[in-house]
N, C-alpha and C positions, 0 to 999 in steps of 0.2 A: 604650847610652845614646843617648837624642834627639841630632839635630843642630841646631842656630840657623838657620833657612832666611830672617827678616825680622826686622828689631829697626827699629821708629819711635822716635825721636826727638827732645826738645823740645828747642832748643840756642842759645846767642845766643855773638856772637862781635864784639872790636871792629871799627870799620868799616875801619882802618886792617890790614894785615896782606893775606894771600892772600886771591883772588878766592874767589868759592863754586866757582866753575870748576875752578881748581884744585885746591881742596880734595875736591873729587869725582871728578877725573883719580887723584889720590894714594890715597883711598882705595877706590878699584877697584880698584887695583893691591896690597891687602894679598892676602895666602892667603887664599884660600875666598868671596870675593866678588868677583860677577859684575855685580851695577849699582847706585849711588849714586843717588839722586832729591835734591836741595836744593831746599826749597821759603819763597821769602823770605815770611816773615808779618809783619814790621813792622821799620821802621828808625826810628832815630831820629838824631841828633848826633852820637856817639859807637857806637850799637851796632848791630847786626843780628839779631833774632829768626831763627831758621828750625827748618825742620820737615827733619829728615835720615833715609830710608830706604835701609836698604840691606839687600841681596838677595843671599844665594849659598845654596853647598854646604852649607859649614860655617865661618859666622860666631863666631869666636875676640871674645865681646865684651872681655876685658880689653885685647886687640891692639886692639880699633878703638877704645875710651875711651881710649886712651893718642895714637892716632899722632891723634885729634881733640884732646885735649890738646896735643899740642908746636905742632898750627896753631892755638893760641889760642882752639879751639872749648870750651865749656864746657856740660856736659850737665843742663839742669835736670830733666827726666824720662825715663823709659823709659816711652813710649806705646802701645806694643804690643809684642808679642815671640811670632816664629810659630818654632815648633820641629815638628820630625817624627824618628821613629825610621825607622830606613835596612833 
């Protein structure tokens, strides 16, 4: 079976909570992912749009919509999704 090598993105998160910094520190550090991109596309009052790539071996999407849940990120679409068989 394929592996998950880039999964893009749509995501907004409130303003208050963890930096994007952080949240990109954190999940680099799950298994099988090697670089996080945050890209802010629009703020507002209360919330933060962004654009979140991320890049490895073998991206476990349920592991990274979860540990993006518990930092308050919320996923409104999956914008690309680059797989390859090993």
């Amino acid at each position: 079976m394929g592996k998950v090598k880039r999964v893009l993105l749509d995501t907004i998160k409130p303003i208050k909570g963890l930096t994007i910094i952080d949240i990109a520190k954190e999940i680099a550090d799950l298994e099988g992912i090697s670089k996080v991109t945050i890209r802010v596309e629009e703020m507002d009052v209360e919330t933060i749009t962004m654009t979140i790539i991320v890049e490895g071996s073998d991206i476990d999407f349920e592991t990274l919509k979860e540990a993006l849940e518990e930092r308050g990120v919320v996923i409104h679409s999956i914008d690309e999704v680059i797989a390859e068989r090993e």
